[in-house]
N, CA, C and O atoms as a Tripos MOL2 file, in Angstrom:
@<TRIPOS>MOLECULE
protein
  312   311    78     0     0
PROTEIN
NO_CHARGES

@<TRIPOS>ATOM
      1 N           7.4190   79.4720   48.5080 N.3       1 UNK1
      2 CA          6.6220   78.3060   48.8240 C.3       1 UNK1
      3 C           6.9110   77.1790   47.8400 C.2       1 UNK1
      4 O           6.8370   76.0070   48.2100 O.2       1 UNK1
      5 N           7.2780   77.5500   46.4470 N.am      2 UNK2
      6 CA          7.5580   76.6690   45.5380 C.3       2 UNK2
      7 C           8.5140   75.1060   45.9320 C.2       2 UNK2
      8 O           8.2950   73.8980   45.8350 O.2       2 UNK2
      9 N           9.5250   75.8870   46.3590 N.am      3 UNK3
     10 CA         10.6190   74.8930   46.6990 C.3       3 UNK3
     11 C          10.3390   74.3710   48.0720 C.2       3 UNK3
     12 O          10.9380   73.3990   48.5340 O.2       3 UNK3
     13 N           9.7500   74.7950   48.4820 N.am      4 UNK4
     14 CA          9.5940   74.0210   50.2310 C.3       4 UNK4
     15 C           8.4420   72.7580   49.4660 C.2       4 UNK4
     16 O           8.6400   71.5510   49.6030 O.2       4 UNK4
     17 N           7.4630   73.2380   48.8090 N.am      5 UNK5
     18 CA          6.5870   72.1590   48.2320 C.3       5 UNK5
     19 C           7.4190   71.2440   47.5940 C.2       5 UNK5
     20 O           7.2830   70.1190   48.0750 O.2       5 UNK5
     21 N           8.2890   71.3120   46.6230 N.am      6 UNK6
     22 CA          9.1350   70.5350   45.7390 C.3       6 UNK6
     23 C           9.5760   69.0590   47.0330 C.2       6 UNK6
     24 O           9.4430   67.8380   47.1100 O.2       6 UNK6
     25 N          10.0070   69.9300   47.6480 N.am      7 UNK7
     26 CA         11.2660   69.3320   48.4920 C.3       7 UNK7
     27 C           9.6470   68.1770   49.4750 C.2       7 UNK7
     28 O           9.3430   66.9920   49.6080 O.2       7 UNK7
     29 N           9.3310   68.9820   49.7220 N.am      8 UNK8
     30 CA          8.1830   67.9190   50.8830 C.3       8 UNK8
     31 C           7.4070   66.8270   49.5800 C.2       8 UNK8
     32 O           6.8350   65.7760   49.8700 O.2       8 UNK8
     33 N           7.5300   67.2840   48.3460 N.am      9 UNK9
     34 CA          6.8010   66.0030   47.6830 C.3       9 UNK9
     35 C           7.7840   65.1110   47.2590 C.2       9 UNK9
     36 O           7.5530   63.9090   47.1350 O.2       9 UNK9
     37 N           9.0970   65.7290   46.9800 N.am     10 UNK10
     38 CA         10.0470   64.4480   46.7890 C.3      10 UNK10
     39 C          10.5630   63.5600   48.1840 C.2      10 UNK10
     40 O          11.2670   62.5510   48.1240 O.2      10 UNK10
     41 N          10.1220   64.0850   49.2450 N.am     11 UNK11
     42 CA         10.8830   63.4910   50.8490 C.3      11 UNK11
     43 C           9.6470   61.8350   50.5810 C.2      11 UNK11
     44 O           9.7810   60.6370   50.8330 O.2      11 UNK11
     45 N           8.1440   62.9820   49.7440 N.am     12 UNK12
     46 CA          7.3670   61.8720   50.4570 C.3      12 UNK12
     47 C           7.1430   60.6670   49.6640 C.2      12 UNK12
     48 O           6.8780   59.5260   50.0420 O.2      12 UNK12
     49 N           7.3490   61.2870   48.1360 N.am     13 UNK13
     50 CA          7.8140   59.9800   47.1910 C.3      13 UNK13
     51 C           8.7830   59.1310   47.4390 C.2      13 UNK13
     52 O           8.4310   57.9600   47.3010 O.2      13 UNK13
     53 N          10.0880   59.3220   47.8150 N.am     14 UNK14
     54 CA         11.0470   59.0090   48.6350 C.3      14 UNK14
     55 C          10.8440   57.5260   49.8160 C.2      14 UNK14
     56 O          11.3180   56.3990   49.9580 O.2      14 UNK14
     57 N           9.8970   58.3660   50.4220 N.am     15 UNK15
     58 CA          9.5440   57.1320   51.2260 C.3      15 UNK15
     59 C           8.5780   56.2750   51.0150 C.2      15 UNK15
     60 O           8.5290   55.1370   51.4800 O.2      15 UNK15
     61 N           7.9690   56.6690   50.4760 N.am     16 UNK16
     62 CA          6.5950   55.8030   49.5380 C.3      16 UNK16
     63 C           8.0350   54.7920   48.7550 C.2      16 UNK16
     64 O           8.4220   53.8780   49.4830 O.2      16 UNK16
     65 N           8.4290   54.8670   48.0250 N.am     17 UNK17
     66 CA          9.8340   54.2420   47.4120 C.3      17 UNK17
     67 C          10.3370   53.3120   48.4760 C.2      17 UNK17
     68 O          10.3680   52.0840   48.4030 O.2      17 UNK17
     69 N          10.6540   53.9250   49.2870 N.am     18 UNK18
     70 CA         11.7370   52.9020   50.4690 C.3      18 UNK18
     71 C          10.8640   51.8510   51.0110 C.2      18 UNK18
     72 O          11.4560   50.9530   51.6090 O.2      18 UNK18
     73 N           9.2260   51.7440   50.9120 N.am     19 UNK19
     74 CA          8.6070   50.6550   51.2920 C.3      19 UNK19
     75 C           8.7250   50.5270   52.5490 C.2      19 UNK19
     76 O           9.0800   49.3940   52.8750 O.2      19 UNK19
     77 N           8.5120   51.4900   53.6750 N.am     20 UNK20
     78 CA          8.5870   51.7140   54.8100 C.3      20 UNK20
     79 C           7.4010   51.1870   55.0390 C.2      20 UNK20
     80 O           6.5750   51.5170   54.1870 O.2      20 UNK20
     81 N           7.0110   50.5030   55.8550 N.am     21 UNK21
     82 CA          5.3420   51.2060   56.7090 C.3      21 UNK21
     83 C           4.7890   51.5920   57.2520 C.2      21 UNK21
     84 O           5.0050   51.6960   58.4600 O.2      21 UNK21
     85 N           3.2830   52.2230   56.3880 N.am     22 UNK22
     86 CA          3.0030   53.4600   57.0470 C.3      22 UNK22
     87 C           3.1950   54.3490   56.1330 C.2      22 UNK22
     88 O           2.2880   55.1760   56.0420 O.2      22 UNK22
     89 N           4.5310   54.5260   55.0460 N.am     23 UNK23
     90 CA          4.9620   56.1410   54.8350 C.3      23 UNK23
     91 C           4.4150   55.7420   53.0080 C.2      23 UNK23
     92 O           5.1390   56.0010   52.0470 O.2      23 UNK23
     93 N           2.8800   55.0210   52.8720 N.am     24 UNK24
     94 CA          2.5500   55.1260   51.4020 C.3      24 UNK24
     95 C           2.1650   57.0200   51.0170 C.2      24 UNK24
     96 O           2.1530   58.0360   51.7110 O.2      24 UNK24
     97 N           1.9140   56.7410   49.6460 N.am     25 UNK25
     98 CA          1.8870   58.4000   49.4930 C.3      25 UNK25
     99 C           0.3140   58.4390   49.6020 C.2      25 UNK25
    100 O           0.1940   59.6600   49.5010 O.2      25 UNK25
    101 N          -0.6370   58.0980   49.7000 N.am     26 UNK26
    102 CA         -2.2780   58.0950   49.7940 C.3      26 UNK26
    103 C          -1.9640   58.0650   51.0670 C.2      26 UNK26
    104 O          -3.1210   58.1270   51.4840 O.2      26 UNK26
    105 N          -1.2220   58.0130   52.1750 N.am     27 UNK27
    106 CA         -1.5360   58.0810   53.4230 C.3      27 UNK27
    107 C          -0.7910   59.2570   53.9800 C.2      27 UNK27
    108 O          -1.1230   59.7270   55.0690 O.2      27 UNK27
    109 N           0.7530   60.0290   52.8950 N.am     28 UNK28
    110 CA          0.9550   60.7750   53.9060 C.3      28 UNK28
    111 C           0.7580   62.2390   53.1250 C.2      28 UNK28
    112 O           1.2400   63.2720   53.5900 O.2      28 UNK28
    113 N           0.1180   62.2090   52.0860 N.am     29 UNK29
    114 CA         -0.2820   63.2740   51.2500 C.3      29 UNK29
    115 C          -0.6460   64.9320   52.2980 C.2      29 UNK29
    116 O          -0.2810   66.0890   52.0880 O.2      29 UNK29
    117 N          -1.6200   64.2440   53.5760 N.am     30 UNK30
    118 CA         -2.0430   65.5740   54.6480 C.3      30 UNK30
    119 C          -0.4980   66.0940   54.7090 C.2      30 UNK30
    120 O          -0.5920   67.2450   55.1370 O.2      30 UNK30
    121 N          -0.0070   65.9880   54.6300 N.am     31 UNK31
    122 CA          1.6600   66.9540   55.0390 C.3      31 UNK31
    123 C           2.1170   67.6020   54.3990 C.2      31 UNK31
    124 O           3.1330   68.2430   54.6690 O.2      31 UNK31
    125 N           1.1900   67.6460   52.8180 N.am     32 UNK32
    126 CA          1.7280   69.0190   52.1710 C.3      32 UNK32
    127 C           0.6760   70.5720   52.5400 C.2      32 UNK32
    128 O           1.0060   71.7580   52.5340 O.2      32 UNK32
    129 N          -0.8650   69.8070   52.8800 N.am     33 UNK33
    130 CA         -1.3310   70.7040   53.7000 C.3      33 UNK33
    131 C          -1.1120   71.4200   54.8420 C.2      33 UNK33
    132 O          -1.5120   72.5630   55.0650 O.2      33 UNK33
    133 N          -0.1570   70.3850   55.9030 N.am     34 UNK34
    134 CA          0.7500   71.1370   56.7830 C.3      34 UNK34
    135 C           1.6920   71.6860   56.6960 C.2      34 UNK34
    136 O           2.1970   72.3530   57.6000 O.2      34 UNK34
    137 N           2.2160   71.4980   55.3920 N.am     35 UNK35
    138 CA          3.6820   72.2830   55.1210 C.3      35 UNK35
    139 C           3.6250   73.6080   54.3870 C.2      35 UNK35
    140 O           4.5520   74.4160   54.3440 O.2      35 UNK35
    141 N           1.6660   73.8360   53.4440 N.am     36 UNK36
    142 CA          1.3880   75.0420   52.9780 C.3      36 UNK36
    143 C           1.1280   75.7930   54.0440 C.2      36 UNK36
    144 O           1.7610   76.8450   54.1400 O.2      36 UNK36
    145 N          -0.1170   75.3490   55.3780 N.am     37 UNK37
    146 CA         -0.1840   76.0470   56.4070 C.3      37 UNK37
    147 C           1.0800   76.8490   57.1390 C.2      37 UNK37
    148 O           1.1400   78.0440   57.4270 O.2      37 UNK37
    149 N           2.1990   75.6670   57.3720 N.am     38 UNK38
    150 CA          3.1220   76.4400   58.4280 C.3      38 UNK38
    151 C           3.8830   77.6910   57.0970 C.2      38 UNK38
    152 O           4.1370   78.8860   57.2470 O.2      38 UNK38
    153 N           3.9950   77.1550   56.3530 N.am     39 UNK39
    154 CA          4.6980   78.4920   55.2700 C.3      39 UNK39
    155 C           4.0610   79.3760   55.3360 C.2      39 UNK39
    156 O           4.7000   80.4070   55.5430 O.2      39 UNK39
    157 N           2.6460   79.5320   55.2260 N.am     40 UNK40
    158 CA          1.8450   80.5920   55.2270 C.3      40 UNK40
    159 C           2.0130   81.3710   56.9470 C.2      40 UNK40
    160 O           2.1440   82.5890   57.0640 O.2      40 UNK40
    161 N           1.9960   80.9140   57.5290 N.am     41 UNK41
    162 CA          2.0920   81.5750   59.1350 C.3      41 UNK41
    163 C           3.9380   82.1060   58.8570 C.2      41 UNK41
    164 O           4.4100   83.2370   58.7460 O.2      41 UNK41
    165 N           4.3710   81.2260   58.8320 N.am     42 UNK42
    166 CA          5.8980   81.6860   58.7420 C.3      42 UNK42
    167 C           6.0460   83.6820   57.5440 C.2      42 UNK42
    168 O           6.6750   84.6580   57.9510 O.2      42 UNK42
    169 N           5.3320   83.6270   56.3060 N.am     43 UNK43
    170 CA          5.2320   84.7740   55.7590 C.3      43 UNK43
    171 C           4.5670   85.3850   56.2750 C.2      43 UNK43
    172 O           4.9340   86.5290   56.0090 O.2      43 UNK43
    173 N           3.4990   85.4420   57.0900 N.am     44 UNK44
    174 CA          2.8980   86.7020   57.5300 C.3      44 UNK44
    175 C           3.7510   87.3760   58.8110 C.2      44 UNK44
    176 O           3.8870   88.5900   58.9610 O.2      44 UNK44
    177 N           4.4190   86.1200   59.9030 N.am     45 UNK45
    178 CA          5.1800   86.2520   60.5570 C.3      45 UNK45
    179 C           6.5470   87.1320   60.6010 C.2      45 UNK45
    180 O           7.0980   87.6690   61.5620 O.2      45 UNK45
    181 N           6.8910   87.0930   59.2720 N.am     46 UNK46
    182 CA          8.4730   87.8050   58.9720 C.3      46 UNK46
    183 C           8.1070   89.1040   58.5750 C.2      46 UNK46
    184 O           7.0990   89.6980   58.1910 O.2      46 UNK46
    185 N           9.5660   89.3770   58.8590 N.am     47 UNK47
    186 CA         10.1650   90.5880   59.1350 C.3      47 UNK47
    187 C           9.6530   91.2110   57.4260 C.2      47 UNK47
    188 O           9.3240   90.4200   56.5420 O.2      47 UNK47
    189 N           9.6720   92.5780   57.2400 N.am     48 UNK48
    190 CA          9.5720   92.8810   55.9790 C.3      48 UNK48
    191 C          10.4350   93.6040   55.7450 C.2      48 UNK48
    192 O          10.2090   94.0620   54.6250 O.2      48 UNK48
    193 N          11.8800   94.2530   56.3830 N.am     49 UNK49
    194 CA         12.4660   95.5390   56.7720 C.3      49 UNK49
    195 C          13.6010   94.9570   55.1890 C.2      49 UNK49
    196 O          14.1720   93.9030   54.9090 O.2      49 UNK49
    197 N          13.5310   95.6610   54.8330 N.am     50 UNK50
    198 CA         14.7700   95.6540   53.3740 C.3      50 UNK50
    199 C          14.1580   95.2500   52.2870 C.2      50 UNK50
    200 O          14.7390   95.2310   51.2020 O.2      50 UNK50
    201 N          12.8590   94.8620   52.4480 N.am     51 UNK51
    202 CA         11.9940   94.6210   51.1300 C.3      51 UNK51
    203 C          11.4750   96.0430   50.2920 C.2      51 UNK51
    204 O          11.6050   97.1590   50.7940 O.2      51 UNK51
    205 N          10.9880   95.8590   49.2040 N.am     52 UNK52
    206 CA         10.2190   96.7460   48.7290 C.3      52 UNK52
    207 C           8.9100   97.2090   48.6450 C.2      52 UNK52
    208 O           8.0820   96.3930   48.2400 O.2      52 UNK52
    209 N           8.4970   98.4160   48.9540 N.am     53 UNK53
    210 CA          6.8170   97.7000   49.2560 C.3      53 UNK53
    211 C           5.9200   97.4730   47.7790 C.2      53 UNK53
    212 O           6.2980   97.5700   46.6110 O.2      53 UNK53
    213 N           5.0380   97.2480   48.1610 N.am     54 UNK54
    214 CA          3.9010   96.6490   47.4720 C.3      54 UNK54
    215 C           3.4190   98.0190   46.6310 C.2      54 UNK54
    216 O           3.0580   99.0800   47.1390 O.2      54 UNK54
    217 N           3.5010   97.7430   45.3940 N.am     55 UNK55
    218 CA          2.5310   99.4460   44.5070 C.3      55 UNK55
    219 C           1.7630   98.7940   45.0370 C.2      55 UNK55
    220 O           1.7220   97.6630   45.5220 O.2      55 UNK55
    221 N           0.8300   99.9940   44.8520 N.am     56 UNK56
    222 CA         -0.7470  100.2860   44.7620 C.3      56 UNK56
    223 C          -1.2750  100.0060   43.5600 C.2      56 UNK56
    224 O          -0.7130  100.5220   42.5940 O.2      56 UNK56
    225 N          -2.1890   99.3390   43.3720 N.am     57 UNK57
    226 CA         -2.8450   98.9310   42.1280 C.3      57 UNK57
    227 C          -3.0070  100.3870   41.1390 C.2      57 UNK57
    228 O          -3.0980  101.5390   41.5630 O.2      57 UNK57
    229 N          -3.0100   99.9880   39.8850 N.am     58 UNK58
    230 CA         -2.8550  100.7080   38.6180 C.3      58 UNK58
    231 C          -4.3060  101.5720   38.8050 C.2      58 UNK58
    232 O          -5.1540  100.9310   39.4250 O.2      58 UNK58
    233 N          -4.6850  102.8040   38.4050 N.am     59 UNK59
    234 CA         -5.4560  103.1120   38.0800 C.3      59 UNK59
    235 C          -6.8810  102.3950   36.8060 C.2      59 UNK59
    236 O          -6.3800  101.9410   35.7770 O.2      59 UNK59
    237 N          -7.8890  102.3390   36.8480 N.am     60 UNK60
    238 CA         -8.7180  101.5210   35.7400 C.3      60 UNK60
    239 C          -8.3160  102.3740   34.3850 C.2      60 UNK60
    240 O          -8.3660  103.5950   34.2410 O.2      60 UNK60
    241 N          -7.9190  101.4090   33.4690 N.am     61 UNK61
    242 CA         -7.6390  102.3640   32.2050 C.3      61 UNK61
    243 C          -9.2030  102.8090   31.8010 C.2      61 UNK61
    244 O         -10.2760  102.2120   31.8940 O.2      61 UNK61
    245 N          -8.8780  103.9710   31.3730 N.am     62 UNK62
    246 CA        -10.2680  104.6020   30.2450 C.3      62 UNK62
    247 C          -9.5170  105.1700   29.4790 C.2      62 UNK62
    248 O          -8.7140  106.0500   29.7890 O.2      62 UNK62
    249 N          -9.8740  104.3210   27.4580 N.am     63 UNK63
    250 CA         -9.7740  104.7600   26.4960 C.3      63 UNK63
    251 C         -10.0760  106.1950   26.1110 C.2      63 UNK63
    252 O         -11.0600  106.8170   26.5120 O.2      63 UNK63
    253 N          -9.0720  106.7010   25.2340 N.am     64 UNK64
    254 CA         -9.5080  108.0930   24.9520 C.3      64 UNK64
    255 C         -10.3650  108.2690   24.0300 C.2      64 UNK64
    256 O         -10.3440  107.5270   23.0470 O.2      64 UNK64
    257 N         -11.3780  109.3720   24.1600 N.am     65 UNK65
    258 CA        -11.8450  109.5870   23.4160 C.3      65 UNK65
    259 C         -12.4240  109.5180   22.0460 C.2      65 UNK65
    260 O         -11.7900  110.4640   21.5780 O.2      65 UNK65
    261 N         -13.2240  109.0610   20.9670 N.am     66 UNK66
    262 CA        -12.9040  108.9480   19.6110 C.3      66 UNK66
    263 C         -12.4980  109.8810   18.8560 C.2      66 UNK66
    264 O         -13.3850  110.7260   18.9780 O.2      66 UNK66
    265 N         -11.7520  110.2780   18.1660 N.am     67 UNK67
    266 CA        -11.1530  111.2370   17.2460 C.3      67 UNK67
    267 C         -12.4820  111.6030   16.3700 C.2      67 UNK67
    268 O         -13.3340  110.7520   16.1130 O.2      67 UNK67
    269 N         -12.5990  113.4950   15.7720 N.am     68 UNK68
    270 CA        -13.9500  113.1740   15.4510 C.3      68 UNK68
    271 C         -14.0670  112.7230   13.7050 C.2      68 UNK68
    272 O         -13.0280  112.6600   13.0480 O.2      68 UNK68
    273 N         -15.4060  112.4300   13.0650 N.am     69 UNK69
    274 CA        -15.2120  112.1590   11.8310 C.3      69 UNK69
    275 C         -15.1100  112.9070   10.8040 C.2      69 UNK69
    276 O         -15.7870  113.9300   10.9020 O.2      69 UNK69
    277 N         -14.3430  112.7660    9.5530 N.am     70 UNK70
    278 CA        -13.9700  113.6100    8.9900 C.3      70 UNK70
    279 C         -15.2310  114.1290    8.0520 C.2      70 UNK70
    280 O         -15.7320  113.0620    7.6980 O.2      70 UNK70
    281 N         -16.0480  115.2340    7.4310 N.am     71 UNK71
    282 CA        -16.9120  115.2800    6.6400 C.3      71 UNK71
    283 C         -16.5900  114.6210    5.3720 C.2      71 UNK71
    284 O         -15.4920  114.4480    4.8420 O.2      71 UNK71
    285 N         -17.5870  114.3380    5.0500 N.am     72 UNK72
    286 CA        -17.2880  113.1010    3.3430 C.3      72 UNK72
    287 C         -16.9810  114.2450    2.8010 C.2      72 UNK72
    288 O         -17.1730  115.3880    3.2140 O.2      72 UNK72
    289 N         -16.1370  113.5800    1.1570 N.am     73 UNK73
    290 CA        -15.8400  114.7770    0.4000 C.3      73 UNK73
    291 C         -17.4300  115.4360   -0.4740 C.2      73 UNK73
    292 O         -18.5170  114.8990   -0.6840 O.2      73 UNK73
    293 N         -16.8160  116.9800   -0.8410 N.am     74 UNK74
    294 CA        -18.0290  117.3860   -1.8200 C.3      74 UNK74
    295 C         -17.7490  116.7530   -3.1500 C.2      74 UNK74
    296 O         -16.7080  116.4320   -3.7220 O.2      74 UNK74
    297 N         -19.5620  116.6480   -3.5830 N.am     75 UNK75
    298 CA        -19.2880  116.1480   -4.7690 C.3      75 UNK75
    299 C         -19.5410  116.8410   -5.6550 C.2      75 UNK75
    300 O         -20.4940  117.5890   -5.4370 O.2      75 UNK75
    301 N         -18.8380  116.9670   -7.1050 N.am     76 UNK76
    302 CA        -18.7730  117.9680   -7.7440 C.3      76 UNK76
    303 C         -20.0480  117.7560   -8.7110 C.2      76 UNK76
    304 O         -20.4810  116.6030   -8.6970 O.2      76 UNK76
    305 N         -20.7090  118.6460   -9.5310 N.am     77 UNK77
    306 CA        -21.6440  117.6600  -10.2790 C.3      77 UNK77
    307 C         -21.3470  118.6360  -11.8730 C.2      77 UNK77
    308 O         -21.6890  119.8010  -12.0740 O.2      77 UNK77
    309 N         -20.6590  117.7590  -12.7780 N.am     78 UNK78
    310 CA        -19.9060  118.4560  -13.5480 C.3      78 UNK78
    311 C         -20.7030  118.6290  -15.2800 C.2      78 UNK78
    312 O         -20.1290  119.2660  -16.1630 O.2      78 UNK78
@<TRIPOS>BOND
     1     1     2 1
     2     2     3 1
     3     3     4 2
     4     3     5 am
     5     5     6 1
     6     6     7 1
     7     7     8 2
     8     7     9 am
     9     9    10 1
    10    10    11 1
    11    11    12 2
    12    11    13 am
    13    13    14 1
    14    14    15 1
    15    15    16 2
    16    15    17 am
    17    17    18 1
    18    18    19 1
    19    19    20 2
    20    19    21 am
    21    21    22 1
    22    22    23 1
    23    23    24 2
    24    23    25 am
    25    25    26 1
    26    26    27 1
    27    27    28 2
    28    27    29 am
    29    29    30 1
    30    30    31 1
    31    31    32 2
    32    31    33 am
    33    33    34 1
    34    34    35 1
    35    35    36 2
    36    35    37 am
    37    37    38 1
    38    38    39 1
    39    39    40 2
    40    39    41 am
    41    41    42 1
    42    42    43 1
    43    43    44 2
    44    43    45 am
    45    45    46 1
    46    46    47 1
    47    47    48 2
    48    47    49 am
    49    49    50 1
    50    50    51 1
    51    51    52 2
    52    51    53 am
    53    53    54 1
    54    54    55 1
    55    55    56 2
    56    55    57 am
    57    57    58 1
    58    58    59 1
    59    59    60 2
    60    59    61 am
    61    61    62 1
    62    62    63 1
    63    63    64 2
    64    63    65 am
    65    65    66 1
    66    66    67 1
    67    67    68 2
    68    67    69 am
    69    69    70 1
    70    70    71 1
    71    71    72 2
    72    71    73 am
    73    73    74 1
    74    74    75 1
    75    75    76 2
    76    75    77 am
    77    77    78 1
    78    78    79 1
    79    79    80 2
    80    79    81 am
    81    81    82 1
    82    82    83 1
    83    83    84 2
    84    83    85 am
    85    85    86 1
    86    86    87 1
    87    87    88 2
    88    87    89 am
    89    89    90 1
    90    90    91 1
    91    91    92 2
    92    91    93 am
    93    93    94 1
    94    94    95 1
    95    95    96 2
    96    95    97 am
    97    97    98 1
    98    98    99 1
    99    99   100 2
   100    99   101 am
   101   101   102 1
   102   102   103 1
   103   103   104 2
   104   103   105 am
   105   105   106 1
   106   106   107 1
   107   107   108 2
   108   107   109 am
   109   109   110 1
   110   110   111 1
   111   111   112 2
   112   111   113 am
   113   113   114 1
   114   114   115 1
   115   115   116 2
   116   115   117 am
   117   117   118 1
   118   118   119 1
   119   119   120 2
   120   119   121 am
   121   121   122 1
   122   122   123 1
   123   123   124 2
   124   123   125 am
   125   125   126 1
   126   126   127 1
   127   127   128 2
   128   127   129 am
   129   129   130 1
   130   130   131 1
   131   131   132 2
   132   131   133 am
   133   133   134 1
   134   134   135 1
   135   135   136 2
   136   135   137 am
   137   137   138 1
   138   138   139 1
   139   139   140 2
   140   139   141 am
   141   141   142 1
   142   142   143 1
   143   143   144 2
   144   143   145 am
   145   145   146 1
   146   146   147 1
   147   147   148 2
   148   147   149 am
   149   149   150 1
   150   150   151 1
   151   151   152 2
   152   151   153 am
   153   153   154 1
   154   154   155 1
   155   155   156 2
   156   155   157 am
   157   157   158 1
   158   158   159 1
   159   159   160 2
   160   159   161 am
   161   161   162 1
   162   162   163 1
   163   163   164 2
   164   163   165 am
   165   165   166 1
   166   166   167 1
   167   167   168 2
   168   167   169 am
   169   169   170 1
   170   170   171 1
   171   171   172 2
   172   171   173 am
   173   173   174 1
   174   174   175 1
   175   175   176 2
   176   175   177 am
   177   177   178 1
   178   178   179 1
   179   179   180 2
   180   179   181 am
   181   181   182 1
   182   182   183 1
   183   183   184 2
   184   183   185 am
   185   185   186 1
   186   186   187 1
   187   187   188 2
   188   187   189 am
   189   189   190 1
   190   190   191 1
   191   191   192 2
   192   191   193 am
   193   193   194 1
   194   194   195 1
   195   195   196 2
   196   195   197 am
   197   197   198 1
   198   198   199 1
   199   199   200 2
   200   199   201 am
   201   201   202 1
   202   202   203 1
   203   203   204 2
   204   203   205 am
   205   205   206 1
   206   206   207 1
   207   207   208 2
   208   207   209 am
   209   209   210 1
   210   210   211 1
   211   211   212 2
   212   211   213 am
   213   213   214 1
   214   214   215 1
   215   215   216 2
   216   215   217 am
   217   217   218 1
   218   218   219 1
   219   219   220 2
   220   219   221 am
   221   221   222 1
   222   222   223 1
   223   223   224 2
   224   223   225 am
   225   225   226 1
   226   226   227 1
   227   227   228 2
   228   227   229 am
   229   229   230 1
   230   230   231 1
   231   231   232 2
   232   231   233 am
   233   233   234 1
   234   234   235 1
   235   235   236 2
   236   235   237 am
   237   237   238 1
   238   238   239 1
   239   239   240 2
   240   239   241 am
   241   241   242 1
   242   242   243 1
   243   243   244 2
   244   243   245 am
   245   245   246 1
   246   246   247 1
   247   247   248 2
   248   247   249 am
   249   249   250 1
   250   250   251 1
   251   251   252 2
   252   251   253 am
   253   253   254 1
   254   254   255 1
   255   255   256 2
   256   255   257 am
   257   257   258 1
   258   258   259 1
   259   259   260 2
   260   259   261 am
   261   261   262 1
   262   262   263 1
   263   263   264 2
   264   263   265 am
   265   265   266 1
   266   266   267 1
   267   267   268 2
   268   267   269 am
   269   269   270 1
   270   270   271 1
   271   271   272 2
   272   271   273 am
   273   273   274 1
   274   274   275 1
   275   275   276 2
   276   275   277 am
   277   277   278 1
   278   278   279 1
   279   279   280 2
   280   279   281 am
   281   281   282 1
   282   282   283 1
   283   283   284 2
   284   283   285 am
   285   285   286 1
   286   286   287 1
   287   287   288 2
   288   287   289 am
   289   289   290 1
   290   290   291 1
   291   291   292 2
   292   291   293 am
   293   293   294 1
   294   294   295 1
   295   295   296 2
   296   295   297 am
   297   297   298 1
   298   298   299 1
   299   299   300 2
   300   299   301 am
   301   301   302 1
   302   302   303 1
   303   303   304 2
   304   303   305 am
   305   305   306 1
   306   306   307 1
   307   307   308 2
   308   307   309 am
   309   309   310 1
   310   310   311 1
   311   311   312 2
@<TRIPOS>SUBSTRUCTURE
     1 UNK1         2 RESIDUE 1 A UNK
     2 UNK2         6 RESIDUE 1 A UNK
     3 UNK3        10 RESIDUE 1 A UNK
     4 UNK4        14 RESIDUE 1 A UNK
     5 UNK5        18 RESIDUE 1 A UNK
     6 UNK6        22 RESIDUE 1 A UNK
     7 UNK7        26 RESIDUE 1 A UNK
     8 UNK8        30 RESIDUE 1 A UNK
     9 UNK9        34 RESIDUE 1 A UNK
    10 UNK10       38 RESIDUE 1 A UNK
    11 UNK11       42 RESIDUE 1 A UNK
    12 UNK12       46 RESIDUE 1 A UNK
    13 UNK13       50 RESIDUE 1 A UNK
    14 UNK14       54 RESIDUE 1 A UNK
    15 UNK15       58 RESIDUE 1 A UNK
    16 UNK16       62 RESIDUE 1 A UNK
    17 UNK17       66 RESIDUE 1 A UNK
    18 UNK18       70 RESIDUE 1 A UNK
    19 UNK19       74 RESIDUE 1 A UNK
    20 UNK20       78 RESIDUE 1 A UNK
    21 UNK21       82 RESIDUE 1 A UNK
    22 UNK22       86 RESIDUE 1 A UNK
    23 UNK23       90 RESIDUE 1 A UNK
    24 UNK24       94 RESIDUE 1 A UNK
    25 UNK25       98 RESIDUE 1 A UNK
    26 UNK26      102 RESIDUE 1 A UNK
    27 UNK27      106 RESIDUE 1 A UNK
    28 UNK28      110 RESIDUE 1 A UNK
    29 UNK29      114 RESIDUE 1 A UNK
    30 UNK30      118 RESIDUE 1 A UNK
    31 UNK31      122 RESIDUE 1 A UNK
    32 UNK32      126 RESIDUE 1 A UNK
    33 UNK33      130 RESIDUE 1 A UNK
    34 UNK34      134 RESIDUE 1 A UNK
    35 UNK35      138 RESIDUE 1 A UNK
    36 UNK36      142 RESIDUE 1 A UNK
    37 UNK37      146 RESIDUE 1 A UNK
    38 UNK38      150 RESIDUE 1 A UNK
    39 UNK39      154 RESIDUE 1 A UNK
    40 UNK40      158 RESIDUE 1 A UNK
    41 UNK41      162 RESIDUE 1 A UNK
    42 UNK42      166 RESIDUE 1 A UNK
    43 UNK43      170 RESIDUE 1 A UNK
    44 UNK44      174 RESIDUE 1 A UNK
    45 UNK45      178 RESIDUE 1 A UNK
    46 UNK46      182 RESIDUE 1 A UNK
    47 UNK47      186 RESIDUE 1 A UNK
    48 UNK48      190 RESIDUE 1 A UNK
    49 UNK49      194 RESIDUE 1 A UNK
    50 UNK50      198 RESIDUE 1 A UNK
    51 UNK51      202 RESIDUE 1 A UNK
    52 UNK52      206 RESIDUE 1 A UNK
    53 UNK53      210 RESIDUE 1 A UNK
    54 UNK54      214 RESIDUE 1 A UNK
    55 UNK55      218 RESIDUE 1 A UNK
    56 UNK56      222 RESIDUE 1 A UNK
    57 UNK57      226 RESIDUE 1 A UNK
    58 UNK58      230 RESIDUE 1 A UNK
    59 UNK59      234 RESIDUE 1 A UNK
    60 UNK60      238 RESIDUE 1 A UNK
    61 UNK61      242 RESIDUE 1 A UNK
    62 UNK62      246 RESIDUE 1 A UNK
    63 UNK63      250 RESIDUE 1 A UNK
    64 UNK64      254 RESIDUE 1 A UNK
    65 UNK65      258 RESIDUE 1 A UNK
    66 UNK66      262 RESIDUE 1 A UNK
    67 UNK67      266 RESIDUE 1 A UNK
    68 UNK68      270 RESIDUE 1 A UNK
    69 UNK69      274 RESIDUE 1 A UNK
    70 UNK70      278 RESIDUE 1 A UNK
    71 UNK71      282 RESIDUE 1 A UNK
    72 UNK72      286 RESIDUE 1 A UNK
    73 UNK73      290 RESIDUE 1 A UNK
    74 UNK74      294 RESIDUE 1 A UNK
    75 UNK75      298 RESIDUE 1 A UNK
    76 UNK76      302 RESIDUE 1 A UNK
    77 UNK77      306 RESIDUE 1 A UNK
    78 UNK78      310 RESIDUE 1 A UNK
């Protein structure tokens, strides 16, 4: 989706530039919303056959255990 966006915001700066009218960029800005929509239909649409699939999410980590504490030393009383 990255580069299809790239490319549709430089077409539309582009013409905002050429001083066309009609093609300012506050007026034709809706066309990157149409150009995320049709990308999005286009990926759900395709083929997936030679891809890899998707893992399955990680298990939730749980920390181990605390190690237990050591008894203080004895004290001698001399």
């Amino acid at each position: 989706m990255g580069p299809v966006l790239m490319i549709t915001v430089g077409i539309l700066f582009l013409l905002d530039n050429l001083w066309l009218y009609g093609f300012q960029f506050h007026r034709t800005w809706p066309v990157i919303l149409l150009v995320i929509g049709a990308v999005k239909i286009l990926q759900t649409s395709g083929s997936t056959e030679g891809h890899t699939p998707v893992l399955p999410p990680a298990p939730p980590y749980t920390p181990a255990p605390p190690s237990p504490v050591a008894p203080p030393p004895e004290v001698q009383n001399g």
